[in-house]
matplotlib code that plots the C-alpha trace (Angstrom):
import matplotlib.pyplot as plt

x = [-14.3, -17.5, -15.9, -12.7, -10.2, -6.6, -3.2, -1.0, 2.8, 5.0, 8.7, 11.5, 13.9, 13.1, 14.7, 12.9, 9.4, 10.1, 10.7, 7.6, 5.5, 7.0, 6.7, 2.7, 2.1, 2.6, -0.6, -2.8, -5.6, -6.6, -9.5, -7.0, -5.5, -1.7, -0.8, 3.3, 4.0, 8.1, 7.0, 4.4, 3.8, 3.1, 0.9, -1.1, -1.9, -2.8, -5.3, -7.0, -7.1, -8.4, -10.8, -12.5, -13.3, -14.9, -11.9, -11.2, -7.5, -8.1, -4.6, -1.3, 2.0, 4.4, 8.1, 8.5, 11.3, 10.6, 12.1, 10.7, 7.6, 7.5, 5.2, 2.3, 2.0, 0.9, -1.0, -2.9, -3.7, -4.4, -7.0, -9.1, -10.2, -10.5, -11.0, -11.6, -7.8, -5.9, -2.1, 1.5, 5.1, 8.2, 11.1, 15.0, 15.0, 13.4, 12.2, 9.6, 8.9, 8.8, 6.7, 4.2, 3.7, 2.7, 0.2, -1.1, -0.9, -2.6, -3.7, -1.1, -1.9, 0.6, 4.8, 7.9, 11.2, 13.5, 14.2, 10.9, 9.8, 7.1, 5.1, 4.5, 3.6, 1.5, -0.3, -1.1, -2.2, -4.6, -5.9, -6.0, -8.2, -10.9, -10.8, -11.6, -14.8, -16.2, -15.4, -17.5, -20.1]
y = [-5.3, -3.0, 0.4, 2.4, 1.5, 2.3, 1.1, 3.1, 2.4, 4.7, 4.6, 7.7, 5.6, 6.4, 3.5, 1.3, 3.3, 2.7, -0.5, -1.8, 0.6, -0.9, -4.7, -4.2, -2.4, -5.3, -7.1, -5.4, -4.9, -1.7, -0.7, -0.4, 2.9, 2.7, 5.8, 6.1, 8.5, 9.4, 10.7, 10.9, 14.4, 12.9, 10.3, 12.2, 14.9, 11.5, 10.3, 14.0, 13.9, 10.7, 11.3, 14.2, 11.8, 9.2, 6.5, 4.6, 3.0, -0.2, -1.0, 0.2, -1.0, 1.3, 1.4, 1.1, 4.3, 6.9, 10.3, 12.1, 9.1, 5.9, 3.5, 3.1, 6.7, 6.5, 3.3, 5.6, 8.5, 6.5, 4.4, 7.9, 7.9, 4.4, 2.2, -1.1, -0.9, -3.6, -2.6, -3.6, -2.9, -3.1, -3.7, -4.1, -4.9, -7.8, -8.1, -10.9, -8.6, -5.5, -7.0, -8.7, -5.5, -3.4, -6.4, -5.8, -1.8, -0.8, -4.3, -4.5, -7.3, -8.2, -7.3, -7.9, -8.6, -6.3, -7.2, -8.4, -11.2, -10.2, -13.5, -12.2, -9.1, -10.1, -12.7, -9.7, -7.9, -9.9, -11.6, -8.2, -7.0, -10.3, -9.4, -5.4, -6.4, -8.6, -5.5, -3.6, -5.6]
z = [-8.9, -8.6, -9.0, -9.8, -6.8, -5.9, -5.4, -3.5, -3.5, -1.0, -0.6, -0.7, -2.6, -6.0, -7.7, -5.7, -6.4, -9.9, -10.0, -7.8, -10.0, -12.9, -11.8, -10.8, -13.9, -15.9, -14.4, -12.7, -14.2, -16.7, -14.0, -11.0, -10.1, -9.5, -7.2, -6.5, -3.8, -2.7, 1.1, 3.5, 2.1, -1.4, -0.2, 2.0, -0.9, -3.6, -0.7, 0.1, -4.2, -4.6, -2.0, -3.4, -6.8, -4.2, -5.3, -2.5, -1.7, -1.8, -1.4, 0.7, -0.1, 1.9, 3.3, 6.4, 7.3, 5.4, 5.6, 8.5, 8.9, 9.1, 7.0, 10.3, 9.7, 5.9, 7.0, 9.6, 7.4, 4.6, 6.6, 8.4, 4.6, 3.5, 6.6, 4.3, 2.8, 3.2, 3.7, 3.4, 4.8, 3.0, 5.1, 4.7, 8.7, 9.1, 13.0, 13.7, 17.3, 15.9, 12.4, 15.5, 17.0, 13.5, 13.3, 16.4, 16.6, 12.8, 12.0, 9.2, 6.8, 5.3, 5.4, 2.5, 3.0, 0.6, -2.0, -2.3, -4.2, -7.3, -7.3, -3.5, -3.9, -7.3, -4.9, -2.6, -4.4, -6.4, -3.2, -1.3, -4.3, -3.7, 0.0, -1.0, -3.0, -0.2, 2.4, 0.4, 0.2]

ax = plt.figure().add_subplot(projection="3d")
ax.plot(x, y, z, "-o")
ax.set_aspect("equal")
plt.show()
């Protein structure tokens, strides 16, 4: 990792916020940024920050129905700032047509079953971050 680079976690159940933010905490490395946003709202106001201090998003993990949004629409603004991120749904309605169709329509990379399982998201994330560095290459 070259530079200072962010993870951004987004989901409007709180609990589950916390506990994701929680879980990657304990490995992710000290030079990692872990950004936690509640809404669409939230995130959108972290990217435009983060944005202004040149720290890229590196990383997406988002819900996929949030209040008012859905999870595409975080992916989408999150990407007309940082087009190398790779991204993530969480989902409790699990679709193999519908999950097809996000991969095709925002190029999702990658989607979680709730509950999720941490060894996959930990594996995600640590081989979304090797795929980041060689983007920016």
């Amino acid at each position: 990792m070259k530079s200072k680079i962010c993870i951004l976690i987004v989901d409007d159940d709180l609990i589950l916020l916390e506990s994701l933010k929680m879980q990657l905490e304990s490995f992710i490395p000290d030079e990692l940024i872990l950004e936690a946003a509640s809404s669409f709202e939230e995130s959108e106001f972290i990217t435009d920050d983060l944005a202004e201090q040149n720290i890229p998003i590196a990383i997406v993990i988002t819900d996929f129905n949030l209040e008012n949004y859905k999870g595409t629409d975080v992916i989408r603004m999150v990407r007309k700032k940082n087009p190398n991120s790779i991204n993530a749904i969480l989902t409790g309605q699990y679709d193999t047509k519908a999950i097809q169709e996000l991969v095709n329509e925002i190029k999702l990379d990658f989607f979680f079953s709730k509950p999720w399982h941490f060894e996959e998201i930990k594996n995600f994330i640590e081989s979304s971050i090797e795929i980041y560095d060689k983007r920016e290459v």
